[in-house]
N, C-alpha and C positions, 0 to 999 in steps of 0.2 A: 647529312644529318647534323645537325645542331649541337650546342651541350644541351639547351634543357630538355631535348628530347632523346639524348643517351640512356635518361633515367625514367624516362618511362617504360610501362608494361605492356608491349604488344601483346597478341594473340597468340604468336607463334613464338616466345619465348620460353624458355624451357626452365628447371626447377633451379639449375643453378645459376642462371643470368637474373630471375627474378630475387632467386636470395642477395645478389648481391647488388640490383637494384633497391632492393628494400633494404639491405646495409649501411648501404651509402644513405640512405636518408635517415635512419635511425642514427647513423657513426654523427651525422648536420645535424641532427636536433638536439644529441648529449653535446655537441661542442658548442650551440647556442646556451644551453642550460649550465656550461661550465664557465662561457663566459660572465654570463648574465649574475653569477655568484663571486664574480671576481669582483665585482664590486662592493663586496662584503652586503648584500642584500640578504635579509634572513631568510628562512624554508618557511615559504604560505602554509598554513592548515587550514581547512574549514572546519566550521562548528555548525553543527543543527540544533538551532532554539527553536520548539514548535516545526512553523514551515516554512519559516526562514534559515538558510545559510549563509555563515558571516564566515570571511575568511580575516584568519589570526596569523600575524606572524612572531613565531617564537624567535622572542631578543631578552636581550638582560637587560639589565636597569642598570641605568648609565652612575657611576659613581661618583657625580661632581659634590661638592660644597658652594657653592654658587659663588664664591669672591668674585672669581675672577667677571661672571654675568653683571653682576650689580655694580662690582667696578666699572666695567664698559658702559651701562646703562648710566652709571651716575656721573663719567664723564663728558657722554651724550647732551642732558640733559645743561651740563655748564656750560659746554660749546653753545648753545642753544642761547642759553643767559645771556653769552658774550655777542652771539650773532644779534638779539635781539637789544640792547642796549645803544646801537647806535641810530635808532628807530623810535626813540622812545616817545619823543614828541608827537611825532605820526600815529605810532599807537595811541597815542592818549588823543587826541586829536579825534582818534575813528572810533574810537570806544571801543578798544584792544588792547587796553591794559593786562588784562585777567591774563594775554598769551604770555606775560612777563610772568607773570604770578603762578602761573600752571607752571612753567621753565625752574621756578626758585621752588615750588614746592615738591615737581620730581625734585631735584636734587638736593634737597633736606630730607625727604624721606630715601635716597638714593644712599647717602651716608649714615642712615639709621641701619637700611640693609646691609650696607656693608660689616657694619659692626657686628651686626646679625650674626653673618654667615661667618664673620672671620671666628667667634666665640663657639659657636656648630663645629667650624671645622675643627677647632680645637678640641670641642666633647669628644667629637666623631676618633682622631689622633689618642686620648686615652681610653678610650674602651676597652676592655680586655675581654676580645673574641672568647668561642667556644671551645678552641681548644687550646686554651690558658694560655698563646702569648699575646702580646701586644701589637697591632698592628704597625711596618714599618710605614713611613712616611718618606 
């Protein structure tokens, strides 16, 4: 006899060999479902609109201020500058300029964001929650 045929249900198996073939497969499906959460993966829900169902998974909303986003993205964007700069003539040559000009204008609007968000996170830092202290930082 085999393992995967251990767990099966013959005809002549009686109430206690079948419970605890059926255990053993219910005990394998909660250890996939425990791992499967070990990944911090939220609990699916469905939703019925009309005759559609959508599945929802309940998460929180992530509590960034975005610096550190717009800082990455605005030093992306100067890498880019600097990549493209020693190409310049080729670009202009091919009528590619504009790929220099899209590069400086992320990253002028890249450090308008920055500013943004560094001034956000500071509103977001004095707030004074609801029930009256202040948030730590």
């Amino acid at each position: 006899m085999s393992d995967g045929e251990d767990w099966e249900i013959h005809e002549g198996d009686g109430p206690a060999t079948i419970e605890r073939k059926l255990g053993h497969r219910e005990r394998a499906r909660l250890e996939r479902i425990a791992r499967r959460h070990e990944f911090g993966r939220p609990e699916v829900t469905e939703l019925e609109l009309g005759r559609t169902t959508h599945r929802v998974a309940q998460v929180e909303p992530m509590d960034l201020d975005g610096v550190r986003t717009m800082t990455v993205g605005t030093i992306v964007w100067g890498v880019a500058i600097i990549g493209l700069l020693p190409f310049l003539g080729t670009l202009d040559e091919d009528g590619r300029t504009w790929w220099l000009w899209t590069c400086v204008a992320g990253f002028g609007l890249g450090l308008i964001g920055v500013e943004y968000c560094r001034r956000r996170r500071k509103a977001l830092r004095s707030q004074v929650p609801a029930g009256g202290r202040r948030r730590r930082t």
